[in-house]
N, C-alpha and C positions, 0 to 999 in steps of 0.2 A: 602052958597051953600053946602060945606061940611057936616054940622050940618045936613042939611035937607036930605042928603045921607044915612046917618045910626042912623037917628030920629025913625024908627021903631022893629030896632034892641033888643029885650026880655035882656038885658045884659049893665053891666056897660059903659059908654064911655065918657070920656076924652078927651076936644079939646086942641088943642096949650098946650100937657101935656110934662112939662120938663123933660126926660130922665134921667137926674140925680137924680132923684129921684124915678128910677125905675133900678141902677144899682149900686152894692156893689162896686165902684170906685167912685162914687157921683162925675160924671163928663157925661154931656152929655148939648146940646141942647133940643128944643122944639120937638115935633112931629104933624104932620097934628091931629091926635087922636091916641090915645089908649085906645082897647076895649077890654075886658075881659070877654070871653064866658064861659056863663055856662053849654051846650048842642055843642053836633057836628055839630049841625047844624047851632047854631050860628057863627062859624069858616066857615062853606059853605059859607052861605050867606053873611058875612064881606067880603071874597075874590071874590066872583062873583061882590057886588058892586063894590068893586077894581077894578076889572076889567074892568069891561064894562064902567067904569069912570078914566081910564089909572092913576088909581094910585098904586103906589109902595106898598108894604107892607112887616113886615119881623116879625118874631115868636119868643116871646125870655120867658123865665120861669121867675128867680128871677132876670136875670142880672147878674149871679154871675161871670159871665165868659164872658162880656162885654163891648167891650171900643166904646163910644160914641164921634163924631164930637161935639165942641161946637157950629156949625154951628147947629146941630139937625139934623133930619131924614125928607127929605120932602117925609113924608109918612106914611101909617098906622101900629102904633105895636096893634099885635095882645099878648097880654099876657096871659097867660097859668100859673095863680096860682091858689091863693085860692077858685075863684068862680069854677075851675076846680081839683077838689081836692081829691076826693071819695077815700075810700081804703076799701076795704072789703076782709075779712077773709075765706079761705077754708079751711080746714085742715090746710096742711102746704105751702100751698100756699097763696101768699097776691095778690090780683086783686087792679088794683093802675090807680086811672087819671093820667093822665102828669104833671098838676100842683102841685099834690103834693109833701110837701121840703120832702128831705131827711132825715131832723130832723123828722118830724112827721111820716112818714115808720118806721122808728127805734124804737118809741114812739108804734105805733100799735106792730110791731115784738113783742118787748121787754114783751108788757103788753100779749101776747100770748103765749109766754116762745119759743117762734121763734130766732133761731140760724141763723148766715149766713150774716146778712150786719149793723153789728156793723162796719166795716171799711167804711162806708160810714155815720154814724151818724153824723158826722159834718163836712162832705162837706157842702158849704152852699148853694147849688142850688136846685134847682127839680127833679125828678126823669127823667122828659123827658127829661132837658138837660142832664142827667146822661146818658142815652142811646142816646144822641147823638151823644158823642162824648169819650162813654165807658170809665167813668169817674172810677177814682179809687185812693187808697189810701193806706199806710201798709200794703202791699202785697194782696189786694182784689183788683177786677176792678165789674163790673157788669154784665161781658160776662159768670162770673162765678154761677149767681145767676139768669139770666135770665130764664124761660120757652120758652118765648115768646112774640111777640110786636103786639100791633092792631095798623095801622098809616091809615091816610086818603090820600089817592092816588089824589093829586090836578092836575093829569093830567084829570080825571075821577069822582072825585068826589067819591070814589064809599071805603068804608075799607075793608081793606086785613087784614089778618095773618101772619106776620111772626116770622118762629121759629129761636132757637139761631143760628143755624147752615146759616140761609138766611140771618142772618142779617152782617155779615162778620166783626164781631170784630176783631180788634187788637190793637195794642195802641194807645190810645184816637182818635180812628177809629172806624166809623160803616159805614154800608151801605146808612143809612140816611142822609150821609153828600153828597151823590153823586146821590141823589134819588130826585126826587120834592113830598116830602111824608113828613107828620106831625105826630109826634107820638102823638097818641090819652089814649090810654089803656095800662099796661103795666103789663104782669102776673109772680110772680117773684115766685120762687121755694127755699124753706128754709129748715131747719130742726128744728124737739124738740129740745132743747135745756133745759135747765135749768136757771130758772134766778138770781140766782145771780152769775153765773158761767159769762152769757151775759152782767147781770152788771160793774161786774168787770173790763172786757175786753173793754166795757164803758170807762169806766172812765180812765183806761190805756192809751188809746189812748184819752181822751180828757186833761187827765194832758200831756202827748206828744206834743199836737197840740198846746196847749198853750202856754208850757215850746218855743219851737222852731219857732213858726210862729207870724207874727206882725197882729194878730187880733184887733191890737187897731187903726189900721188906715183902710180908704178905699181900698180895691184893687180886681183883679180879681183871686185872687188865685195866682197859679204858672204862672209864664209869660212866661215861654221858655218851649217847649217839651224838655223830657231827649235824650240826643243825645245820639245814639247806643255809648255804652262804654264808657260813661261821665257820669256826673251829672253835671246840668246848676250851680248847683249856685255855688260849687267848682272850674267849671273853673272859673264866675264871681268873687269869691273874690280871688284866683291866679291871676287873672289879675287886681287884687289890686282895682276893682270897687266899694267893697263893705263901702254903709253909700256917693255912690257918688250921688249927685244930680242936677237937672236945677228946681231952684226955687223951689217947693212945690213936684215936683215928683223927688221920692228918691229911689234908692237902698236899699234896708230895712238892718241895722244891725242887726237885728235876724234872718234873714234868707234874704242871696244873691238873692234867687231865685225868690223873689217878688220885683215888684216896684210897690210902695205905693204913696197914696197920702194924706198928708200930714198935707194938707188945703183945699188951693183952685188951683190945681196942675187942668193946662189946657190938653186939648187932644191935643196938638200940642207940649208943653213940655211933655209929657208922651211917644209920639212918636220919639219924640228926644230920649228921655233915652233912651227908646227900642233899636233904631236903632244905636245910640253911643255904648251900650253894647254889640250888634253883632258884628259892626266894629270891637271893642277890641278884644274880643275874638276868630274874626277867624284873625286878625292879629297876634295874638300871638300864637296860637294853632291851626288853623289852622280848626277850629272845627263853622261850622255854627247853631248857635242857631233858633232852629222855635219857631214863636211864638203858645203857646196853649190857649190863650186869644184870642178870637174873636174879629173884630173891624168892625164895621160897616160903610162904605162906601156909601155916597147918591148916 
């Protein structure tokens, strides 16, 4: 029945496709399908069938900022990578799909002698999740580099324009978290630059990101927002958490501020850790940790 639903769809699709392997936590269940448009109108018409066939759906880029039920998703991902990808060059402006990662922006900049979002070169997600949730890194966020957002109005159908000032950034906040709007387009605003000056500053922060972060395991990034006048992962290893774990999901010894998994670390232990490490911490400090990691809920 399903199959026959989105059999005429121009664009990749995936039935009973395990999530775990569409999330940098390599921990998820199945999904109804996962479809991967290449045109805006493929994303129309994926959610119109949804609709008018009451099934769920939900928008996700690389997963890099993703925690998946191993129960799965009873419903349709719509993914927003590679097959949506474009970036093209103005001046000193870079016009960008949503699905394009954030390494390959950096890759266009760079090879353009474009100055301005090497602090984003190796976040590992997309750029649409980047303005979703005004991603940022060594003092850049992308409210700094914006122009402007094209998103597709899913009350309507119909895209809009918005500039940096409409879109109401703040910390890993946008407007789009509180909108029923999918970023489609995204026009970002740089400078000349020089490149091996851009290089440099490269590599800077990719020896940084190494030296300190546990890139060798699965995980969603940073797991806790920075609490106004904290840092998450110094109150976590003051509260002695650090290197603690339930079976496969761990507290990272290179850095508090991730829980990693391991192995085969389930979303039910992963949630445990989360929720055991807030207890702690506003037990002891009195300081509520949020999570900055998305979880998906059927």
């Amino acid at each position: 029945m399903v199959n026959m639903l989105f059999s005429k769809l121009n664009c990749i699709v995936r039935y009973d496709e395990p999530l775990k392997n569409h999330t940098t936590f390599k921990i998820g269940g199945n999904c109804i399908a996962l479809i991967e448009p290449r045109e805006v109108s493929d994303i129309v018409e994926t959610i119109k069938i949804c609709r008018e066939n009451s099934i769920k759906f939900f928008v996700i880029g690389n997963g890099s900022n993703l925690l998946v039920p191993d129960e799965g998703y009873n419903g349709v991902i719509i993914k927003l990578k590679s097959e949506f990808s474009t970036i093209q060059v103005k001046d000193e402006y870079l016009i960008v799909n949503s699905g394009a990662k954030l390494s390959e922006v950096y890759t266009v900049a760079y090879e353009n002698s474009l100055t301005g979002f090497e602090f984003a070169s190796g976040i590992p997600g997309t750029i649409g999740g980047a303005i979703y949730m005004n991603a940022g890194a060594y003092g850049g966020e992308m409210k700094d580099i914006v122009e402007s957002v094209e998103v597709l109005d899913l009350d309507n159908f119909e895209l809009r324009e918005l500039k940096n000032e409409e879109l109401e950034f703040s910390y890993r906040k946008s407007i789009i978290q509180r909108k029923n709007y999918i970023v489609t387009t995204i026009k970002l605003k740089l400078q000349k630059g020089n490149k091996e000056e851009i290089n440099a500053v490269y590599e800077d922060l990719r020896e940084r990101r190494n030296s300190k972060q546990p890139l060798n395991f699965g995980s969603a990034g940073s797991t806790f927002k920075r609490p106004e006048g904290h840092f998450a992962s110094k109150l976590i290893e003051d509260a002695g958490l650090k290197g603690y774990h339930i079976n496969d999901a761990w507290v990272s010894e290179k850095h508090s501020g991730f829980v990693v998994n391991k192995g085969n670390a389930s979303y039910k232990e992963v949630m445990e850790l989360i929720e055991y490490v807030q207890k702690v911490v506003f037990e002891k400090f009195g300081v509520k940790l949020e999570t900055e990691v998305r979880i998906l809920k059927d």
